[in-house]
C-alpha positions as CSV (number, residue, x, y, z in Angstrom):
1,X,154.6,37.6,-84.0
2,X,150.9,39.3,-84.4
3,X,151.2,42.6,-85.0
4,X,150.3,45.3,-82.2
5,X,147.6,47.8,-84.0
6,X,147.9,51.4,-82.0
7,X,144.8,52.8,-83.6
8,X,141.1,50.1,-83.8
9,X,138.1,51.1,-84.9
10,X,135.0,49.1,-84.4
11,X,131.6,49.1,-87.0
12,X,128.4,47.7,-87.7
13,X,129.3,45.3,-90.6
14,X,131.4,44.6,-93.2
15,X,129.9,47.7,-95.6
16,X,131.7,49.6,-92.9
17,X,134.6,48.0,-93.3
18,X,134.8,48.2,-96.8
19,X,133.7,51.8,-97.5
20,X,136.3,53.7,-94.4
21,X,139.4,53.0,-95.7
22,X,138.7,54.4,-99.5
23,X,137.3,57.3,-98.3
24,X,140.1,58.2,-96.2
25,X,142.9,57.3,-98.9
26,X,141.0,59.9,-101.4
27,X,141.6,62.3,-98.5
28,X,145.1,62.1,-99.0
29,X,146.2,59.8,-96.4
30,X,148.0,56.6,-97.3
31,X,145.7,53.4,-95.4
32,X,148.8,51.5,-95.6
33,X,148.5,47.8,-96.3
34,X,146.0,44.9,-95.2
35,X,148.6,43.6,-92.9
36,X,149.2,46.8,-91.5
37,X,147.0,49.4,-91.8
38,X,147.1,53.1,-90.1
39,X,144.1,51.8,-88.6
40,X,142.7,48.1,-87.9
41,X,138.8,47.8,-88.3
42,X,137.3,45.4,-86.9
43,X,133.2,44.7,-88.4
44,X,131.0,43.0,-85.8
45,X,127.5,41.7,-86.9
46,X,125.4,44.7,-86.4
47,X,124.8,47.3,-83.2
48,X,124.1,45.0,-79.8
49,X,127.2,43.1,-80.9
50,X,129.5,46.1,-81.1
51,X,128.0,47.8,-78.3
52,X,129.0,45.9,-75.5
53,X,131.1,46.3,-72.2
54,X,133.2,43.4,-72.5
55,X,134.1,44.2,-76.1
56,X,135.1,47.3,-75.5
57,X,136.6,46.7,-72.2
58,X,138.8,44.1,-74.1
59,X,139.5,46.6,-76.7
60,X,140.7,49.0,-74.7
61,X,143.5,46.5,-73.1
62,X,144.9,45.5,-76.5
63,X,148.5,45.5,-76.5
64,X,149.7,48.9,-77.5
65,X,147.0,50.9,-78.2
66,X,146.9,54.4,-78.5
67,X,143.1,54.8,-80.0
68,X,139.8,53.3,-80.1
69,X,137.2,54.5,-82.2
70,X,132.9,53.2,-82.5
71,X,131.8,54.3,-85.7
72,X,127.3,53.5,-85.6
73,X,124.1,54.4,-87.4
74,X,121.8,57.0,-85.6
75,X,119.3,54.8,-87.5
76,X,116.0,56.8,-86.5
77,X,117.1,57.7,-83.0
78,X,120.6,58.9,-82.7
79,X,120.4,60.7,-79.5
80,X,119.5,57.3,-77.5
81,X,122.0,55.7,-79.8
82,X,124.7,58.2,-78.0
83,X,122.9,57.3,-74.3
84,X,123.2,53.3,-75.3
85,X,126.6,53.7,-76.0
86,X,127.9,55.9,-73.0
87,X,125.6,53.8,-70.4
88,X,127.1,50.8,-71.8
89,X,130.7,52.8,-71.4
90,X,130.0,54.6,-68.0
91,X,131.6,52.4,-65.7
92,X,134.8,51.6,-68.4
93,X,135.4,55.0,-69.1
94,X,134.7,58.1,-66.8
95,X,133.7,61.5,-67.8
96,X,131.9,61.0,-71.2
97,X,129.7,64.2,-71.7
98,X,126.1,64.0,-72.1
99,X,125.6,65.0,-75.3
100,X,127.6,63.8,-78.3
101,X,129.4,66.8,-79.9
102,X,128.5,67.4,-83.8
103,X,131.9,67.3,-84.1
104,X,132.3,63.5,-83.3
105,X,133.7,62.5,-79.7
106,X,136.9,62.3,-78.7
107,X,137.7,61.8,-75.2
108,X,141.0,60.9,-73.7
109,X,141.4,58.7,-70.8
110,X,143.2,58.8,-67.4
111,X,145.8,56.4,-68.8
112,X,146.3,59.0,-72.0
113,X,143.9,56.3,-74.8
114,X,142.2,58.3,-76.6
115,X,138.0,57.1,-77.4
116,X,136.7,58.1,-79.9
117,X,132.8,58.0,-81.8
118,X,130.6,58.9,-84.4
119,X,127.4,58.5,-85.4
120,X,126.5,58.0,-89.1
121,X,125.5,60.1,-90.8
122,X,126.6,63.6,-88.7
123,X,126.0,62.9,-85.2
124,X,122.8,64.7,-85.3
125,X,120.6,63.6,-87.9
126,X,118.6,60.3,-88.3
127,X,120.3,57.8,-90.9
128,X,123.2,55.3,-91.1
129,X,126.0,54.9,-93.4
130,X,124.2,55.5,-97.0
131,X,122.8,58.6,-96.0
132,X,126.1,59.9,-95.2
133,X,127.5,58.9,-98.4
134,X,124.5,60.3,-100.3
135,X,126.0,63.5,-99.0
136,X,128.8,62.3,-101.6
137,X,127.1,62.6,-104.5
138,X,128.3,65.4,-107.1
139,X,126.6,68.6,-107.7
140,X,125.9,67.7,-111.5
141,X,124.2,64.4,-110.5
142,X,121.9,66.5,-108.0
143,X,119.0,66.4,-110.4
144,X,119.4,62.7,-111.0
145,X,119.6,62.2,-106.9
146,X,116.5,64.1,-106.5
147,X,114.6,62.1,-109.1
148,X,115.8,58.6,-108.2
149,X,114.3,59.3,-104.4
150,X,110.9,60.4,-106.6
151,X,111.4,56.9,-108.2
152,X,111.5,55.1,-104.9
153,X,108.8,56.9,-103.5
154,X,106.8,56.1,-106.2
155,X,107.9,52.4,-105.7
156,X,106.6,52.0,-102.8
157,X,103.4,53.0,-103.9
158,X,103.2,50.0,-106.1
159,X,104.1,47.7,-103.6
160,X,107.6,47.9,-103.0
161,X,108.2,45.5,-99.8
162,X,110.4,48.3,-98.8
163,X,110.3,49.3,-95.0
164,X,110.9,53.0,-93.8
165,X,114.5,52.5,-92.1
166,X,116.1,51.5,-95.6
167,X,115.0,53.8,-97.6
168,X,118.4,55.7,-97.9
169,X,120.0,52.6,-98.8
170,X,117.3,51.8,-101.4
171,X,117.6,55.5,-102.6
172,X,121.9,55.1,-103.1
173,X,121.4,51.7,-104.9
174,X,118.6,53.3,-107.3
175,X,120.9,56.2,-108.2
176,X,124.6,53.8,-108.0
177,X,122.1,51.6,-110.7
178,X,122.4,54.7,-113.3
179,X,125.6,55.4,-113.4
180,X,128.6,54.1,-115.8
181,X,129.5,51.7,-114.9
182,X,125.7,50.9,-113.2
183,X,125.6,49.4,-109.9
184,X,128.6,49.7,-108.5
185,X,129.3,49.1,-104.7
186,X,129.7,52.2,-102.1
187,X,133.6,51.5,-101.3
188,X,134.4,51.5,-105.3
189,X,131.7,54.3,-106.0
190,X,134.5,56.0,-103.8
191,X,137.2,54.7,-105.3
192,X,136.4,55.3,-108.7
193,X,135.0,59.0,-107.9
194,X,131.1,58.3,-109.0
195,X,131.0,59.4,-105.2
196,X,132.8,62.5,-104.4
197,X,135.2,61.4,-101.6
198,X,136.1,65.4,-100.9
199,X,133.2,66.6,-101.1
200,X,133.1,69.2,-98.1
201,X,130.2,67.7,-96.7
202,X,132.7,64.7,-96.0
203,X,135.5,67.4,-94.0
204,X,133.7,66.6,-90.6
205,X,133.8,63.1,-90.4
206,X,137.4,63.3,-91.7
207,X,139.0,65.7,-89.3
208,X,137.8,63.5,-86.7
209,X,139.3,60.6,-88.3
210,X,142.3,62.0,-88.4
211,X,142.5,63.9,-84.9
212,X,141.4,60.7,-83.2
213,X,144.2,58.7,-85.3
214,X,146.6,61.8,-85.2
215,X,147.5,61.4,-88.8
């Protein structure tokens, strides 16, 4: 018998899906296990894929549910990100406000669901999932931050093929590259603390997790 997940949360890609459910653990709540976790996340192949009527129409139907969440990048426009996603949403689900909250949405629906998004990196700023994470990064490693973003800069003026929208992933990966152990990926940079999983920067994102989830 497939199991019936009360609480989905659709992403981007599989980064996504990787990085949510350490960051949450390190906040003190137990993910549970792959089979069952407090929350199923399902990884689609980038924005127009997840952002679509049908998917999230389905979604919303799935046996049992209780919560549906859309986790995005602003990328370098996140106010027409939030009008893509509640124009695609207006005729599934009434009442969505016109401007997303900092806070992250949640919305509940006539039949009680509740909906739920955010918008990487705070709901406000331009950026994606790196640049929230980079948010992450200890106080004593501010200095090497600051000077690994000099280094890419300066990359770029020797040719680095590197375009403008990943630059905050390109500055992450320079500074994961210097740690111990060096390169590390983002989901065990959180789970092996070179990221700082509480760092209060992180409480936002986290409170809505867990007031859309109610854990």
């Amino acid at each position: 018998m497939a199991t019936i997940h009360k609480n989905l949360l659709l992403v981007e890609g599989e980064q996504d899906k990787r990085v949510i459910p350490y960051l949450i653990e390190a906040n003190g709540i137990d993910w549970g296990t792959t089979k069952n976790p407090i929350v199923k996340i399902e990884a689609y192949d980038g924005w127009q894929q997840l952002i679509n009527p049908d998917e999230i129409s389905t979604a919303l139907k799935s046996s049992g549910l209780e919560a549906l969440g859309i986790m995005v990048d602003a990328d370098d426009n996140p106010a027409g990100r939030w009008q893509s996603i509640r124009n695609t949403c207006r005729e599934i689900i009434p009442g969505l406000p016109d401007e997303l909250p900092e806070s992250g949405l949640i919305h509940i629906l006539p039949d009680e669901k509740k909906f739920g998004v955010w918008i990487m990196p705070d709901n406000k700023m331009q950026g994606m999932l790196e640049t929230f994470l980079s948010y992450l990064i200890p106080e004593q490693s501010e200095p090497l931050w600051d000077y690994a973003q000099g280094v890419v800069k300066e990359a770029q003026t020797k040719g680095a093929p590197l375009i403008e929208s990943h630059l905050d992933k390109a500055n992450i990966y320079t500074w994961l590259a210097w740690q111990h152990p060096p390169g590390r990926q983002l989901h065990n940079a959180i789970m092996e603390r070179i990221l700082n999983p509480t760092h209060p920067r992180s409480t936002v994102f986290i409170n809505w997790f867990k007031n859309l989830y109610n854990l």
